[in-house]
C-alpha positions in Angstrom: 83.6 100.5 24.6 86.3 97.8 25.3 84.1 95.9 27.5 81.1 96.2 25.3 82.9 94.5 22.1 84.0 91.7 24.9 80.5 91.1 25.5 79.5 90.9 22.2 82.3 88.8 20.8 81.6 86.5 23.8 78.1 86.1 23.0 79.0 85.3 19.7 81.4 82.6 20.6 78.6 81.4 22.8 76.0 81.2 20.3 78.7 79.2 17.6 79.5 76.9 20.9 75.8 76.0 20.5 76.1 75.2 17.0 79.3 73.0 17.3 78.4 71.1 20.3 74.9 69.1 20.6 73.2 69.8 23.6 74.0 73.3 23.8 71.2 75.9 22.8 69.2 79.1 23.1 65.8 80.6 22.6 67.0 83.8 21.3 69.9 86.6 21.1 68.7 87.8 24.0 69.3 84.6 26.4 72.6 84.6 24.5 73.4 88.1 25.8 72.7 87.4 28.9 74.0 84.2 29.5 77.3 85.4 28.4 76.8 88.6 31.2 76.5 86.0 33.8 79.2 83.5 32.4 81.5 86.5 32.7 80.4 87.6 36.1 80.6 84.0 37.8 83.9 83.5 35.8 85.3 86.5 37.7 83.6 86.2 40.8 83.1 82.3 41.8 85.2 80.6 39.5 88.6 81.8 41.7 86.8 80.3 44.6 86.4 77.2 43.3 90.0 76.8 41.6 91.9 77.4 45.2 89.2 75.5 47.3 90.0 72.4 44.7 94.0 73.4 44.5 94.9 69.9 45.6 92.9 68.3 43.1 94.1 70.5 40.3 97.9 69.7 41.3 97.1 66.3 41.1 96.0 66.7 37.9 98.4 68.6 36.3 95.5 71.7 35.9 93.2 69.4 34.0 90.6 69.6 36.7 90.3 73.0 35.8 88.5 72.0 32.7 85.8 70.3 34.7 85.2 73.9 37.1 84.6 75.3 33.8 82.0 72.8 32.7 80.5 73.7 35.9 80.3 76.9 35.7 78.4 76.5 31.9 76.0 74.3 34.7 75.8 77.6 36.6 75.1 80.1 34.2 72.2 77.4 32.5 70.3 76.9 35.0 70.3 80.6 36.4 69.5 81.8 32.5 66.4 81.1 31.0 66.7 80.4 27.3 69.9 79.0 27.7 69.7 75.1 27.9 72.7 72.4 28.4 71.0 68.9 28.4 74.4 67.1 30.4 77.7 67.3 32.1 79.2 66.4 28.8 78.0 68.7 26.7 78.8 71.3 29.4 82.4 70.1 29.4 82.9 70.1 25.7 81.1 73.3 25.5 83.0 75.0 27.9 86.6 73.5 26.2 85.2 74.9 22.6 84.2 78.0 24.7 87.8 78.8 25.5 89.3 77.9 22.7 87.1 80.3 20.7 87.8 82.8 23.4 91.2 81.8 23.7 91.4 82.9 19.5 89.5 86.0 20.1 91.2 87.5 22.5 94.3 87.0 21.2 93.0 89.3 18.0 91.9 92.0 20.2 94.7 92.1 21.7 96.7 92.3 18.6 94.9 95.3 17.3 94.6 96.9 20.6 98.3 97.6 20.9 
């Protein structure tokens, strides 16, 4: 059930992401739904890759780089989704920072009322 409300509240932060930022849309519920499926699943599974393969980089930075392997994973999950559109690496990055912060929120709630 936990993972279920995840999925949906992720969605949902999705779909307002596409609202807030230009460039950032959907055909339907449906490509949200899924979109957010496989931004969780390539979050979990290649996103770890990426962060220690570009460790240098990210100490360099101070962690900011991390924000950019975000904005490519919204690059990812678009062009493996159909229905789910990002027209640039901009609106990808400020999708993906919006993205986290809404997640950021969320999950702070749940986490709140799950204890």
């Amino acid at each position: 059930m936990y993972l279920l409300l995840r999925w949906i509240i992720n969605t949902l932060a999705l779909i307002l992401v596409s609202y807030i930022i230009p460039g950032i849309s959907f055909e339907n519920f449906y490509s949200a739904l899924i979109a957010a499926l496989v931004l969780g699943l390539i979050n979990a599974v290649i996103r770890p890759i990426l962060i220690v393969l570009t460790l240098p980089v990210n100490i360099l930075t101070l962690g900011l780089f991390t924000l950019v392997i975000n904005a490519v994973m919204f690059l990812i999950v678009s062009s493996i989704v159909k229905g789910f559109d990002i027209t640039g690496f901009g609106a990808a990055f400020w999708g993906a920072v919006v993205y986290w912060l809404i997640t950021l929120f969320t999950n702070m709630i749940i986490e709140d009322n799950n204890q």
